[in-house]
C-alpha positions as semicolon CSV with decimal commas, in nm:
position;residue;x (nm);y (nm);z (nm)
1;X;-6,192;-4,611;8,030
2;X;-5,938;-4,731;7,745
3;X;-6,144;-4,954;7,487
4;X;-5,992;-5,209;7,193
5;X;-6,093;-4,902;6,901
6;X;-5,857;-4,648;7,104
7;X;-5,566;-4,856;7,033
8;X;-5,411;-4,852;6,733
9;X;-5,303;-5,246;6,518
10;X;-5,104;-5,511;6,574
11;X;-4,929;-5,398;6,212
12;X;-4,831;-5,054;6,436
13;X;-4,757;-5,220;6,771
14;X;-4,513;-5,475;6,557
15;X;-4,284;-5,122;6,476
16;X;-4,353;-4,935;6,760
17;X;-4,482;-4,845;7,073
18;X;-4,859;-4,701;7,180
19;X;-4,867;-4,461;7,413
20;X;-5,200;-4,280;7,558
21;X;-5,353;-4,168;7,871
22;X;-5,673;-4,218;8,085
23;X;-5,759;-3,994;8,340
24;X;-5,489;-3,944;8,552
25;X;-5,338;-4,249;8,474
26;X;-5,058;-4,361;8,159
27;X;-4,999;-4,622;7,963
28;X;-4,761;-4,750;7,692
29;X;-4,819;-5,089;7,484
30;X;-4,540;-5,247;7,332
31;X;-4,414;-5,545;7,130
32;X;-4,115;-5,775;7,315
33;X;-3,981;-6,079;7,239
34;X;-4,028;-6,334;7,559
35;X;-3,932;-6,711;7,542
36;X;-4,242;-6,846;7,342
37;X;-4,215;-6,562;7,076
38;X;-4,359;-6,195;7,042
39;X;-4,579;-6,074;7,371
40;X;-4,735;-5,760;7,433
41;X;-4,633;-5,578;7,732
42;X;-4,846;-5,312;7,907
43;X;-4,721;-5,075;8,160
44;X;-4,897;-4,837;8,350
45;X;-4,787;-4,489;8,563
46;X;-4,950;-4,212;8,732
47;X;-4,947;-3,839;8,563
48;X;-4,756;-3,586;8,540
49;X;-4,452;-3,770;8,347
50;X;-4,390;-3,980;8,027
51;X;-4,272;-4,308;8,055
52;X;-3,893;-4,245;8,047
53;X;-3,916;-3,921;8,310
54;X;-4,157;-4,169;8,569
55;X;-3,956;-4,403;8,824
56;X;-3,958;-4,769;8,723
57;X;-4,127;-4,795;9,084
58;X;-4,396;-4,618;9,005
59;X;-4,513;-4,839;8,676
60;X;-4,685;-5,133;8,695
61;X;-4,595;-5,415;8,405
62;X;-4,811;-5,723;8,262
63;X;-4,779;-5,892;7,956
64;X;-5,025;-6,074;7,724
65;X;-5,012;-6,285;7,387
66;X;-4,913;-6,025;7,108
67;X;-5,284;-6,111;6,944
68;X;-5,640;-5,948;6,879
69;X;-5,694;-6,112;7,188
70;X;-5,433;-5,991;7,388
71;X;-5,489;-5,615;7,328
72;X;-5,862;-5,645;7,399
73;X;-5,682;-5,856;7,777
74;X;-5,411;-5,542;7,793
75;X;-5,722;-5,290;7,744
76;X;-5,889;-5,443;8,046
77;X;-5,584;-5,491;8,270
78;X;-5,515;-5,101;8,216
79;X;-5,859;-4,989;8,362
80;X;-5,802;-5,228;8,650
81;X;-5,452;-5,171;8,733
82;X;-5,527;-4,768;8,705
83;X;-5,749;-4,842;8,974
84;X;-5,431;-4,944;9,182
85;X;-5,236;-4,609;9,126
């Protein structure tokens, strides 16, 4: 189960992207810029690949507010939507 403490600051995901696993199951956290300013955007995939090696079909994306808030949200959605894989 991915918790707030296993990923790393806001300060980090401002510069670059987070990448860790959970089981058999991926995920990447990222900064983008959407219309109402900087979101955080979560992806998911199933093992045995990275993110650039894995079909875009086979990663699921959501994004949240890029906040305290949102990476606690993005922590959640990743257990549940590793559920779906």
């Amino acid at each position: 189960m991915v918790k707030r403490e296993d990923i790393l600051s806001l300060e980090y995901l401002k510069k670059s992207e987070y990448t860790g696993s959970n089981g058999k199951t991926r995920y990447r956290l990222e900064a983008v810029e959407g219309e109402d300013g900087k979101r955080l955007r979560a992806a998911v995939w199933p093992e045995p690949f990275c993110f650039g090696a894995t079909p875009e079909e086979k990663k699921i994306f959501e994004e949240f507010p890029f906040s305290e808030e949102g990476i606690i949200a993005a922590a959640e959605w990743i257990n549940q939507a590793a559920l779906k894989l």
